[in-house]
N, C-alpha and C positions, 0 to 999 in steps of 0.2 A: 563460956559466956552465953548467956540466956535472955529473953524475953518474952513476952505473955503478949500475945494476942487473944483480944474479946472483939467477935463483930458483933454488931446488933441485929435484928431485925432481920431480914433473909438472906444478910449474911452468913447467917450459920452455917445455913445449907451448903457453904464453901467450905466447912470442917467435920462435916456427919451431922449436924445437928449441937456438936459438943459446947461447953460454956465456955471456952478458951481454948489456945493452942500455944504452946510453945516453941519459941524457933531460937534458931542459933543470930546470937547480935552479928553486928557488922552488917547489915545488908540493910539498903536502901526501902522504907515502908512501901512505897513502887514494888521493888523486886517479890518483896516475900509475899505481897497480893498477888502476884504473876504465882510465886508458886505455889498459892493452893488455889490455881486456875481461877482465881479471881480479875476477874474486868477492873482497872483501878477508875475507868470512868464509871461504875457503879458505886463509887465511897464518893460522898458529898463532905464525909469533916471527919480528920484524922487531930485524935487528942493523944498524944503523948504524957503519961504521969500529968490528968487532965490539966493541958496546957495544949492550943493551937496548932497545930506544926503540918507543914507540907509534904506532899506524897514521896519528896525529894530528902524529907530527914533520914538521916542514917543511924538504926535503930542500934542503942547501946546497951550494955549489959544491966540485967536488971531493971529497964523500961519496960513500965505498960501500956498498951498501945490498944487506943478504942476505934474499932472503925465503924460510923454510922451509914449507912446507904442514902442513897438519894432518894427523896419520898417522892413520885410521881401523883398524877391526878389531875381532874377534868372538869 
């Protein structure tokens, strides 16, 4: 059971640079940000198979999952 992560924006840089990553389902969109040493207070909006969903959904087989960063500025 699988899933596709795409971050955007300097996001990336939490994957090599790559256009996505794949991870194993069941685990909290929280968790699998923890583990590719992502800060989950750096994602401002997490779209699931683009639909809304919180840090707290729990990613299922075959969901795609976008995480945007928070855009700072002055």
């Amino acid at each position: 059971m699988t899933a596709t992560i795409r971050p955007y924006g300097v996001l990336k840089t939490y994957i090599g640079g790559a256009y996505d990553i794949t991870i194993e389902a069941g685990v909290t969109v929280r968790q699998a940000m923890v583990d590719m040493g992502m800060l989950p207070e750096v994602v401002a909006l997490v779209l699931v198979n683009d639909e809304q969903q919180s840090k707290d959904y729990v990613i299922q087989d075959g969901d795609y999952v976008k995480l945007i960063a928070v855009i700072g500025g002055g």
